[in-house]
Structure formats: C-alpha cells, structure tokens
N, C-alpha and C positions, 0 to 999 in steps of 0.2 A: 277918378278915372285915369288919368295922369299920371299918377303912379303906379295904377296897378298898369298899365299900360310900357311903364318904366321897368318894372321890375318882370313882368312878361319878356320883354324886349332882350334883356338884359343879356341871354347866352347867345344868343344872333348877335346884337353888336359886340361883344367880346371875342367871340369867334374871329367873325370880320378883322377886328383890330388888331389881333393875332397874326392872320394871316399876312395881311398887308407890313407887321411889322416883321414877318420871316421875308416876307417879297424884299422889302426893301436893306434889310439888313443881313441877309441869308443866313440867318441864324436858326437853329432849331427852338422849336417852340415845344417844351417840357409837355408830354402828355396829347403830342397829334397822331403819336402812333401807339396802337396800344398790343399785347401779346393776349390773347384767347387760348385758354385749357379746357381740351371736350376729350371726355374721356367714353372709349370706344369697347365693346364686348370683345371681338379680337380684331386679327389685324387685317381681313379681307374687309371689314365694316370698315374702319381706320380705311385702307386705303380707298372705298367706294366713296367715305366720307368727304377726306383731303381732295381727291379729285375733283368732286362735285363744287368743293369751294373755289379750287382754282378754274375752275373751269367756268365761273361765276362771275370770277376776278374779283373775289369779295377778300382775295388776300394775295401779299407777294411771294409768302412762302410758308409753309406745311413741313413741321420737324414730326417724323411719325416714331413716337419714343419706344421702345421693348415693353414686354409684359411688365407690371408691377403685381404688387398684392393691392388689396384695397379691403378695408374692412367700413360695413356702415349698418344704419338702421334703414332697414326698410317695412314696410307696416307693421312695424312694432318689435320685431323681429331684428337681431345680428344676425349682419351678413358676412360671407367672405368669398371674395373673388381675385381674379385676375383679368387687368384691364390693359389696354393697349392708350397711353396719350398724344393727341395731337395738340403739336404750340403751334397756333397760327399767328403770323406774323400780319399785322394791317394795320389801318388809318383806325382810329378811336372813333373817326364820323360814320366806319364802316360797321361796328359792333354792334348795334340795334339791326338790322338789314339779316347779317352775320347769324345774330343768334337764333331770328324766328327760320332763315331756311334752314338749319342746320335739326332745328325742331320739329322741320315738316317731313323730313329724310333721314333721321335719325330714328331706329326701332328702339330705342327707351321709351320709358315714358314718362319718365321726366331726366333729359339728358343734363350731363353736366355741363354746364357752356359757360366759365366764368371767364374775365379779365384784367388786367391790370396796364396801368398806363405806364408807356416807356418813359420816365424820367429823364434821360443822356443819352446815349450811342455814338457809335461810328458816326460821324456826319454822312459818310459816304453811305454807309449803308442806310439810314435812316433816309435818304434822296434816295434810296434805291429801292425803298418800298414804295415811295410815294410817288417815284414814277412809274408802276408797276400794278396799283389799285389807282382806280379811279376816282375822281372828286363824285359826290354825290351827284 
C-alpha cells in the first residue's frame, strides 16, 4: 500500500518540489510551459478558436499561422487540404483543461490538439506567460 501510494503520489510531490525550487531560486523549471498545435479548417474558425482560448485564459498567447497544405489519412482514404495553425502558448498544467474545451468548440471531429514542452526561453517571457495563465 505504501508504495503504491508512493508512486501515485509521486507527480504532486515533484511538481510541488519544482515549484518551490523556481520560488526560491527563480529559475525556470524545463517543461512548466508547454506550446499546443491545433490546426484549424480556415481562418475565421482559427480566429473564433484563438479567442475562445484567451478568453478562457487557458493561454498567454495565440500565433495564428497562414494556410498550409496538409496531406493525411482519413477513413481509409488520402486527404488533402489546407489548414490554418494556432501555437498556443501556456502553462503545461494548463494542457489537459486546454485540450478537452478546445474539443468541445472545435467542429472537427477529431481535432488536432497536440504539444510539446518548452525546454529554455526568454526568462522574461517565460514570467510572461505565467503571469498571464492562471495556476490551476
């Protein structure tokens, strides 16, 4: 019990211990802000999108990219289109939250919502996100 209790435990207190060690050493902590890729049909979607997220505060900032091409499999099927990308810029505690509204307002039906954790940055701007999204 102990253990499993240990290992349950185990991303709360690392988190925690994270934090506390940016508090006190103001350092950034690799991986507290992460960038989100949702790719949008055009760009009135894109922008109804982006809003909706900031308007949420589920992010500090929305890059709304130009058309691309995109080629994929859909039931079974090659596709090809052209799609409009939004980079959302947030907190990595913010991405689970993030991805189911953007699921529930998103006319895909199964939208692209992926991310990747911020490694390094600006220090400043990296404070700049995080005072800008909320703590959970």
């Amino acid at each position: 019990e102990v253990l499993t209790l240990s290992v349950l435990m185990y991303p709360v207190l690392r988190s925690l211990a994270l934090q506390l060690h940016s508090a006190l050493t103001g350092s950034y902590v690799p991986g507290s802000h992460s960038i989100a890729f949702i790719n949008c049909l055009n760009e009135q979607i894109a922008k109804d999108i982006a809003r909706a997220i900031m308007d949420k505060k589920l992010a500090a900032y929305v890059n709304i990219l130009p058309k691309s091409s995109a080629l994929y499999f859909w039931k079974g099927e090659l596709e090809e289109s052209t799609e409009i990308l939004l980079l959302v810029k947030t907190r990595t505690s913010k991405i689970s939250e993030l991805s189911n509204y953007v699921r529930s307002i998103h006319p895909f039906e199964i939208p692209e919502i992926i991310s990747l954790p911020i490694d390094q940055g600006n220090p400043l701007y990296l404070k700049w996100i995080e005072e800008n999204v909320p703590r959970d």
